[in-house]
N, C-alpha and C positions, 0 to 999 in steps of 0.2 A: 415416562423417561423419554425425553428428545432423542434424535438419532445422535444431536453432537453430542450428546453425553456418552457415548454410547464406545466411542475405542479409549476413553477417559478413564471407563470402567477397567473394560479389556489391558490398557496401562497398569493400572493398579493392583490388576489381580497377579500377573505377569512379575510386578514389582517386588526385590529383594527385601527380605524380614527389615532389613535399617531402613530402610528408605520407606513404608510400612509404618513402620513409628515415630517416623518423623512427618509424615504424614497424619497420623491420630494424633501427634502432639498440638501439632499447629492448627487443626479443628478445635481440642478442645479450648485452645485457649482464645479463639476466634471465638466461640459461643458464650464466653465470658462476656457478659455485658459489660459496657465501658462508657463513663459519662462522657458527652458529646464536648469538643473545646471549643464550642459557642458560647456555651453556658454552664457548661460542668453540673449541670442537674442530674442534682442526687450524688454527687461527689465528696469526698470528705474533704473536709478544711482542714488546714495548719495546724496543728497542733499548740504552736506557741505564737502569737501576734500574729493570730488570721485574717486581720485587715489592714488592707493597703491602702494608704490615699495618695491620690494619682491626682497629677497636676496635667490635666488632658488638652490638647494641641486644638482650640478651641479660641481665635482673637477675638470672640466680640467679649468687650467690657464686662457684661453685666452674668458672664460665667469664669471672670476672671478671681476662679476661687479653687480652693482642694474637695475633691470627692472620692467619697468610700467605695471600697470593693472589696469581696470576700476573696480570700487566698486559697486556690484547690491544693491541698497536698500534693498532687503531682507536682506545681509549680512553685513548692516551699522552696527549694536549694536557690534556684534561680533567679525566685523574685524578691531581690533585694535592693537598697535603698540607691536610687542613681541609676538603674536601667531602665531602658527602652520597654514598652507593652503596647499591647492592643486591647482597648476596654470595648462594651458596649455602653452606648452613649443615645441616651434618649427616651429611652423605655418609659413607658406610662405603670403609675405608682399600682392601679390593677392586677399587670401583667407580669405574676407571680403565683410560679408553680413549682412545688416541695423545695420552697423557702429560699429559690432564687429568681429573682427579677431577670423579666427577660425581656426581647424586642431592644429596639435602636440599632444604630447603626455603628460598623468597627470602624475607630478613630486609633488616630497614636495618643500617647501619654509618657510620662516620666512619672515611676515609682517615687515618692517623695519620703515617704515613710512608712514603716510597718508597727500598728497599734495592736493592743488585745484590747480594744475597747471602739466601738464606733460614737462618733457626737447623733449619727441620725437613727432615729428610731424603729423604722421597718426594716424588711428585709432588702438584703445588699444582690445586686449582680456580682458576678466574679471574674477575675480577671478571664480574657480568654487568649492570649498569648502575652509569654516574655517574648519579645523580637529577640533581644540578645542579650547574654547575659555579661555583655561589657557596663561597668559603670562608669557611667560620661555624666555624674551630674550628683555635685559635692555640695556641701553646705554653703564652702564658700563661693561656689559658681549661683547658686542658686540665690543667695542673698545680697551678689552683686542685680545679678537680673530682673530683682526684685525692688532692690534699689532704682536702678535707672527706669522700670517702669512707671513708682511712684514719680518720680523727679520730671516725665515726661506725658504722664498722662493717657500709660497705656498699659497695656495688657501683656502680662507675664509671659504667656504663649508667643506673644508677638517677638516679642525680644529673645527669645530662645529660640527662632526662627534662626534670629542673627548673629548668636552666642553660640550656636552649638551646627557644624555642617550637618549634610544628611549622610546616614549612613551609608557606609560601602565595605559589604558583607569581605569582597577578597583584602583591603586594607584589614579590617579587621582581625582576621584573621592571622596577618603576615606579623612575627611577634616582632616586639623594636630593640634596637641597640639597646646596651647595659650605658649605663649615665657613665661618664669618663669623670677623674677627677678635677678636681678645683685647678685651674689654672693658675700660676701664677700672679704674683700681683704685677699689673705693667708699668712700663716710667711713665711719665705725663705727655712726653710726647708736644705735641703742638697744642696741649694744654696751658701750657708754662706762657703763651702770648697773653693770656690773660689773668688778669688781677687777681681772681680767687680761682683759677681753674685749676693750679696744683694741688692746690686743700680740697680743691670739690671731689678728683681725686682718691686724693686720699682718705677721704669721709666714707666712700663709697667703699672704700679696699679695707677698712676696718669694722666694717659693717654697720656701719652711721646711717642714715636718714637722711640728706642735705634737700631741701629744694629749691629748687632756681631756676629763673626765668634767665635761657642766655641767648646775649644779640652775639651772633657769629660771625667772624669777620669773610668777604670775601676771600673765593677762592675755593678749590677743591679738598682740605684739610679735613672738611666738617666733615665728611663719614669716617677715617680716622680718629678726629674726636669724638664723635659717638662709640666709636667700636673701640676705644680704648674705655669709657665709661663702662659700656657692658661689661668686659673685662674686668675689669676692678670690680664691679658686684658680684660676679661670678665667683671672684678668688676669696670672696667674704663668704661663700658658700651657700649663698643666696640665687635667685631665679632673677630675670630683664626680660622687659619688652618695650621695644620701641614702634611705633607706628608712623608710617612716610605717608607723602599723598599720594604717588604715583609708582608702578610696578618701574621706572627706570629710576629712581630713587632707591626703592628698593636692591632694584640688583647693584646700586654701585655700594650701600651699604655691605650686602652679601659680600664683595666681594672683599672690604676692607677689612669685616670679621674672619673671613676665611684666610685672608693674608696675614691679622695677628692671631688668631686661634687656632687656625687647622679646621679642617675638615670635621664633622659629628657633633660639633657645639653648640649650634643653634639651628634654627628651622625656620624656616620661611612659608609663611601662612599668604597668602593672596586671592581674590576671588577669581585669578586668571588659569590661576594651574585646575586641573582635571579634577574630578569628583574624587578620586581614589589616589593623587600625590595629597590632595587638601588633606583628605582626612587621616591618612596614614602619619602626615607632617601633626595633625590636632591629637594622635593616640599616644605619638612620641612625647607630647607636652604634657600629655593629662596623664598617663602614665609616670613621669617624670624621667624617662630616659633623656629628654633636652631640658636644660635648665634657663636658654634665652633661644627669643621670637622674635623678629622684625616680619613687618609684613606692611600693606595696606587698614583702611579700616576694620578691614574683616578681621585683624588680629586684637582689636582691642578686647574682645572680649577671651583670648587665649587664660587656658588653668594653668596659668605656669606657677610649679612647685613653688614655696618661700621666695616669696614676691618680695627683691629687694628694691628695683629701681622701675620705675615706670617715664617712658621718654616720648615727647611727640614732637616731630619735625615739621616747620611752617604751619600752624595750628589756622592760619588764614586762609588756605585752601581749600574754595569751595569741596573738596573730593572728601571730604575731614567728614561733612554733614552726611547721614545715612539717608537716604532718598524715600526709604521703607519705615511703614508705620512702625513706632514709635517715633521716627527721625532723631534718634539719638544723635549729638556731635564727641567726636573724639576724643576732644580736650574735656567734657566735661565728662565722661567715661572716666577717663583716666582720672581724672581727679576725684571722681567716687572710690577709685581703687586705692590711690594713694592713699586716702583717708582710711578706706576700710583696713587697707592691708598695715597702716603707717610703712608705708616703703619710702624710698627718696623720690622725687619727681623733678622732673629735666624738659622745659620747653622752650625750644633751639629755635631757631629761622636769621635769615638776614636782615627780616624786618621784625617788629612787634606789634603788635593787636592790641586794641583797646582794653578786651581782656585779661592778657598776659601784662600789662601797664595795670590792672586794676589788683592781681597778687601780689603786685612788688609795694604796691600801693596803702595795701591793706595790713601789709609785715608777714605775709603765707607763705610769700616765696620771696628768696634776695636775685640781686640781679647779678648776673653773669656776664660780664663785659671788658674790657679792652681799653688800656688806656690812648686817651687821644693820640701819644706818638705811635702807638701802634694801628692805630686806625689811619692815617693820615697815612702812614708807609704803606698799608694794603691798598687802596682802593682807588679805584682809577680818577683822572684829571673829569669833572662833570662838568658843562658849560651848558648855556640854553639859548634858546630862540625863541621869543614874545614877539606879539603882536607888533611895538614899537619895530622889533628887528625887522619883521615880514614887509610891513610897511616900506623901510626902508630901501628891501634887498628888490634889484628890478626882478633876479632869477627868481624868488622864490613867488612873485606873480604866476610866470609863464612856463614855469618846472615841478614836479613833484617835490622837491627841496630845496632849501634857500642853502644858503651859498657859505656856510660854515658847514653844514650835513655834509654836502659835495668836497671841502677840501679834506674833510675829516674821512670820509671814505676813501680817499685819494690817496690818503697819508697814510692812512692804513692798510693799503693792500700791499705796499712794498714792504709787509713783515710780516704779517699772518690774516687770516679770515678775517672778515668784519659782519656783527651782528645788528639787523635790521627789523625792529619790535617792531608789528603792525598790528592795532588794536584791533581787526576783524581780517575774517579771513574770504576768500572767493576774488572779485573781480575789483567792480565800483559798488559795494550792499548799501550806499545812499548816495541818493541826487539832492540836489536843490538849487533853488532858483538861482543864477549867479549876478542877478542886481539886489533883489534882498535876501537871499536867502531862507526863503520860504522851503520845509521841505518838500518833496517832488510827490504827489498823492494820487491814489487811482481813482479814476473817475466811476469807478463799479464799485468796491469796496473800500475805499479809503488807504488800501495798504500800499508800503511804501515802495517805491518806482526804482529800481536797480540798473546800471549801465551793465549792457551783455559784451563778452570779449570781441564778437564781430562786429561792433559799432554801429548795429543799423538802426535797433530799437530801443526802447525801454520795456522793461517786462515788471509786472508786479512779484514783488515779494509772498504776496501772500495769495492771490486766482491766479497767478502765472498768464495775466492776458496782456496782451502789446500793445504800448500806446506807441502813434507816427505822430501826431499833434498835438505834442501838450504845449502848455501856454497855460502862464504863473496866475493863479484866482488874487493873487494881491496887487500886482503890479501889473501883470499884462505880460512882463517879458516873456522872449522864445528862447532864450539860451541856459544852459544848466552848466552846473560846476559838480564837482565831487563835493558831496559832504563826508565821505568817510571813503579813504582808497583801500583797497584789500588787499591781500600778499599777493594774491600772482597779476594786479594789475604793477602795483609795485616793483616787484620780480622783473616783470619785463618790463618795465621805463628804466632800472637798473642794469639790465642786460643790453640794451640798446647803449644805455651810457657809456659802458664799459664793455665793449661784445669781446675783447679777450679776458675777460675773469669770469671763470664758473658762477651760477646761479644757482642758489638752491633754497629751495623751501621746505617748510617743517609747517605742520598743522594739521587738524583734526585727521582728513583723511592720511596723511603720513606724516609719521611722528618721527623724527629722527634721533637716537642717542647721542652720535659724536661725529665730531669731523674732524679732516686733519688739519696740521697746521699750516698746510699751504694755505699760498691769498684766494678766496674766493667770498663770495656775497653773500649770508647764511639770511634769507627772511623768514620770519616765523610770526605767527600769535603767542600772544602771552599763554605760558605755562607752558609752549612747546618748544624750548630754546635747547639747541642740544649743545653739548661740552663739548671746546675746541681744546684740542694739546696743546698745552701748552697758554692756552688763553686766548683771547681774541684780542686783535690789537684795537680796534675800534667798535664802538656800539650806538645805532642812532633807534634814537627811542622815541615814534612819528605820533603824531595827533595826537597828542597827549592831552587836547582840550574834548579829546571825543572819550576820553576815559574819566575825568575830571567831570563831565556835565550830566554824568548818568545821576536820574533823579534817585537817587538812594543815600541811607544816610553813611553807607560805607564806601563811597564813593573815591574818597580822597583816601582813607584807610591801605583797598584794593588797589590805588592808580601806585601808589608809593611801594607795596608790596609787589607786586607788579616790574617796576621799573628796578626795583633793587634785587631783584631775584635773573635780572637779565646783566646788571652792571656788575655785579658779584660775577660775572664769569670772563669780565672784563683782565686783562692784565693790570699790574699796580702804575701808580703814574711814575715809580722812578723807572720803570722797564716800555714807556709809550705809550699807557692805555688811558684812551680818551672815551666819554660818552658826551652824546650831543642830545639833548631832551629838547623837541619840538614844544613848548609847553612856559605859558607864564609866568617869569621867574619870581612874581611876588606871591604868587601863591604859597600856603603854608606847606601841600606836598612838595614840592616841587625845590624850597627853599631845605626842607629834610633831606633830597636828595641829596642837592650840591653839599650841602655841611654832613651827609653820612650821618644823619642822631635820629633810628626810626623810632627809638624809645623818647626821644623828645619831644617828637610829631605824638605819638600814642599819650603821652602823658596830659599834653593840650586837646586834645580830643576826649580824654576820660573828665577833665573838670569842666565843657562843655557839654557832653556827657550827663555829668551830676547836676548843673544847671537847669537844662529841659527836664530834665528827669526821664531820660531817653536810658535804654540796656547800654551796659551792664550795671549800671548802678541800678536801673528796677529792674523785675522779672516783666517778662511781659510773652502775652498770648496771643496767637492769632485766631479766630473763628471766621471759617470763611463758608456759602453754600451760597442758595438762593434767598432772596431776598428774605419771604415769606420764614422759611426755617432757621435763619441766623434770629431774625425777630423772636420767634418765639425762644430758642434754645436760649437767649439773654436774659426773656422774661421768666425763663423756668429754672435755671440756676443762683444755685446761693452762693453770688461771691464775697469775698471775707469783706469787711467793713472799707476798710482805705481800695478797694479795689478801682477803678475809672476808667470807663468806658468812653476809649475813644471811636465814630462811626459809627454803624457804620456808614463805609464807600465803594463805590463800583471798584469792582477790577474789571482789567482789562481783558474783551472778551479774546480766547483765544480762536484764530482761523480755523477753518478746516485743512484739514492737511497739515498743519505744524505739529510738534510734538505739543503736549501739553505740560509746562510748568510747575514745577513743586511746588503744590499749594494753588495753582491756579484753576480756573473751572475747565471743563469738557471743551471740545472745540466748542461752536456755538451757540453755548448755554450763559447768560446774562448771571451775574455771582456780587457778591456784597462781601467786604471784609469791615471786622470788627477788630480790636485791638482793644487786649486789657491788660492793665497796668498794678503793679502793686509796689510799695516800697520793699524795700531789700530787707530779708529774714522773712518773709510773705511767701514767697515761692512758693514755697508744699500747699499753705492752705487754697492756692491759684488750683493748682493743678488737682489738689486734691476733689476742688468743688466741681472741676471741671470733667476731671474723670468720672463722680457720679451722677451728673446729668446726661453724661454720654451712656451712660451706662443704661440710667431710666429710660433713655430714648431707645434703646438697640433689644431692650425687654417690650417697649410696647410692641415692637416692631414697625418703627417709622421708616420709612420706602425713601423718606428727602436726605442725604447725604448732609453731611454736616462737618466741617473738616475742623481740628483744633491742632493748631503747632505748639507747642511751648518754646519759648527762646526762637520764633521764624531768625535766619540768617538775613533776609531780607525783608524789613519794613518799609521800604518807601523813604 
């Protein structure tokens, strides 16, 4: 006996008859042997459906399946279908003693179901923890996620990444409101401006199905008309979700349901809020205490109870697309649910997308829109300035603006703010030659030459090293021009102009929500335009040829969504609201704008579209890696019969130092892209060929990266 044991003893002997016995109790039941919860060896099983198949948190492809496990009686009550566990995972088929498989490593899983029969033949490891015994994962969550992994050529694991947050034990625990009843059916409201918006409506408040594609009119109405939509699905005693691009989209939605519903209605899902608002907000929906979500893309995959309406706003914003493998896009989420759930579906914007134009197209969805005199009363006076104009104008040589932008600013500061689109943001982010126009390139790296706010050098975009001597490799010239001006080079040639009106900008690094409706200068990047009270009285919308000549095929698409998401916040032309588009007037965006028809533009780009046999009329894939492994993974995939294989071709290497690109290679790693093509009703068997040669490949265990998009947002 130790000395420490030794006043332990002396304790004990000293110690009262109860205390004595409660002491022998807790020995005896300590020397109770007890199976260890690694392995539960030598533990009894279930009694009724002792095995579990667990869908294990495992992305690569080629273990994108269900596996068995045996269920310890201990963990019968808790291990049931749709919680949380920790299996072991890996073990070799040897490493089995008194009839349970042991070794690998503890992974998470989702219980998927519980059998009294296993499909595999040896002996099963057993589970070794329930995490929790919340069930977060229902037939029909499981068979959406299952869906969109087929549809995209990934792995079920993957998508439940993004379907389901991580847990947070105190959320958990905190229990959720009692569901309130059905609200009201509401009036239509600023529904009634448009042709079928009162029936749409009421389709929804009777418990109907409706789907439609609607062009929104300018103006701030549109999250009232969404939040009377929910509304109306609500009071049919059905569940809504709508998904925004942006958390200030979001809030001004929140705010329009909060003003007709009250408070406890719905919940707001975003990836911006906390680990423990997120998931507390995801327990209220899968629980069913809320019955509608608005959120970001994080919310499309929300379990909201009797799914009546599903809504997504501006479906053309890049933020739409998931960045994360699978890269699921929103709209096409939502329209798996639609289907799955048959609920109604609702896609809003102020413009229309080639494939929001290809539903109205096809008879899937009708259109939702506004007759011409009602369009023509909303939306502001549009005017432009071409090349023929620039020519003309002496100012618009020797000024950052030709000389309609300047009276048009002029005129409109004596009534409220005026809005200033500048296609990129920073200083001067391109030069070039200003006899030909050659762009400005570094003599080390080739990357492109940027004007610094102190005017003394040029600095690379991409090694950040200064040139004092350039001089044009085409021409010979010394002098340079802006090829692309930036907001706060803009900012301040506009603060100089006008040094008594405020200047302010909006852009990546600050974003601004709203202004007032005093006169001041608002410049921003597209997508960062914030809302003026009241409206702005002016909007000039600059180098619009610098957004028009991006080599891509959504070029003209994005430039028109783009400019009508900045003139929508414009006041109407019988109250002074003018926009001035720097920009081609014959071009076909351009001419959308001034005529307000984004569904006109879309509809002429869909049968251009079916012409090339460019997306959305085929499906199409991208394969992108190193040269060497694109090759092979072509030659070793079986694609369906009409499949075509266009490339592949270089992409463009990324620098050091810049982020790297969805879908582009490593900084300075040399990369190949392929594109395959299939006619329309092909899709599955694309992705399907494509998912198991990823799969065979991630089983040999190849080292060469291999990237596959389905549906890329960007082709070239």
């Amino acid at each position: 006996m130790s000395s420490e044991n030794g006043p332990e003893q002396d304790g004990a002997r000293d110690a009262p008859p109860e205390q004595l016995a409660l002491i022998r109790e807790t020995v005896r039941r300590t020397a109770t042997p007890r199976a260890k919860p690694r392995t539960w060896r030598g533990a009894a099983l279930a009694k009724e459906l002792p095995v579990a198949r667990v869908l294990v948190d495992k992305g690569v492809l080629h273990l994108d399946r269900y596996f068995d496990y045996a269920v310890p009686e201990e963990l019968d009550a808790e291990a049931q279908p749709g919680v949380r566990v920790r299996v072991r995972f890996g073990a070799g088929r040897h490493r089995v003693r008194d009839g349970r498989r042991e070794g690998g490593g503890l992974i998470d899983g989702y219980l998927v179901e519980r059998r009294a029969e296993s499909d595999y033949a040896g002996p099963l490891a057993a589970l070794a923890q329930v995490v929790s015994p919340e069930r977060i994962l229902d037939e029909e969550l499981l068979g959406l996620v299952r869906a969109v992994a087929d549809r995209y050529a990934g792995s079920v694991a993957d998508v439940l990444q993004l379907a389901v947050p991580p847990r947070n034990a105190r959320a958990e625990k905190r229990t959720s409101p009692q569901p309130l009843p059905a609200p009201p059916v509401p009036e239509p409201g600023s529904w009634a401006r448009y042709e079928q918006g009162a029936p749409f409506v009421a389709a929804l408040a009777s418990g109907g199905s409706p789907r439609a594609v609607w062009n929104a009119l300018p103006g701030p109405q549109w999250t009232d008309e969404l939040a009377r939509a929910v509304a109306a699905t609500l009071a049919s005693g059905r569940g809504a979700l709508v998904v925004l691009p942006d958390g200030r989209a979001v809030a001004r939605a929140d705010a329009a349901l909060t003003a007709l519903l009250g408070e406890g209605r719905h919940a707001v899902l975003t990836a911006d809020a906390g680990p423990e608002k997120r998931y507390a907000q995801w327990l209220a929906v899968r629980r069913g205490a809320v019955r509608a979500v608005i959120g970001t893309r994080a919310a499309m995959f929300a379990p909201v109870r009797d799914l009546g309406l599903v809504a997504l706003w501006d479906d053309g914003d890049d933020s739409h697309s998931e960045p994360h493998a699978p890269q699921p896009h929103a709209r096409e989420v939502l329209l798996l649910r639609a289907a799955q759930d048959r609920c109604a579906f609702l896609l809003g914007g102020w413009s229309c997308t080639v494939e929001a134009a290809q539903l109205v197209e096809t008879g899937w969805a009708r259109p939702l829109i506004a007759a011409r005199e009602q369009v023509r009363a909303a939306v502001p006076l549009v005017r432009t300035v071409g090349d023929q104009d620039l020519a003309r104008d002496e100012a618009a040589r020797a000024a950052r603006l030709p000389t309609l932008a300047w009276q048009a600013v002029r005129d409109g500061l004596r009534h409220g703010p005026v809005l200033v689109q500048v296609p990129r943001r920073g200083y001067v982010p391109r030069m070039a030659c200003a006899a030909c126009r050659t762009p400005a390139r570094c003599r080390h790296c080739s990357g492109p030459l940027e004007g610094q706010e102190s005017g003394s050098a040029l600095r690379c975009g991409w090694c950040g090293r200064e040139e004092n001597a350039w001089h044009c490799p085409e021409c010979g010239a010394f002098r340079l021009r802006a090829q692309i001006v930036g907001a706060r080079r803009t900012a301040e040639e506009l603060g100089r102009a006008f040094p008594a009106v405020p200047v302010r900008t909006s852009g990546r690094e600050h974003v601004l929500d709203t202004v007032p409706e005093t006169p001041a200068l608002v410049v921003s990047t597209p997508g960062a335009e914030p809302v003026a009270e009241g409206g702005y009285a002016a909007a000039l919308l600059l180098d619009g040829w610098a957004m028009l000549g991006r080599p891509d095929l959504r070029a003209g698409e994005d430039a028109l969504r783009r400019w009508l998401a900045a003139a929508a916040l414009v006041r109407p032309q019988s109250a002074g609201g003018t926009v001035v588009a720097v920009a081609e007037p014959t071009l076909r965006p351009v001419q959308a704008l001034v005529r307000w028809d984004p569904a006109g533009h879309a509809l002429r780009e869909l049968a251009e579209r079916a012409e090339l046999g460019f997306p959305p009329v085929s499906r199409m894939a991208a394969v992108a890696g190193p040269p060497e492994a694109v090759t092979g993974f072509l030659d070793a995939v079986e694609l369906p019969r009409e499949a075509e294989v266009l490339g592949p071709v270089p992409l463009p290497v990324t620098p050091a130092g810049r982020p790297r690109r969805v879908g582009g290679p490593p900084p300075g790693e040399h990369w190949e892209r392929a594109l395959v093509r299939v006619p329309p009703g092909r899709g599955a068997a694309l992705a399907g060929a494509l998912k198991a040669a990823q799969a065979a490949r991630t089983a040999r265990g190849s080292e060469t990266a291999v990237w596959v998009r389905i549906d890329p947002p960007d082709i070239g």
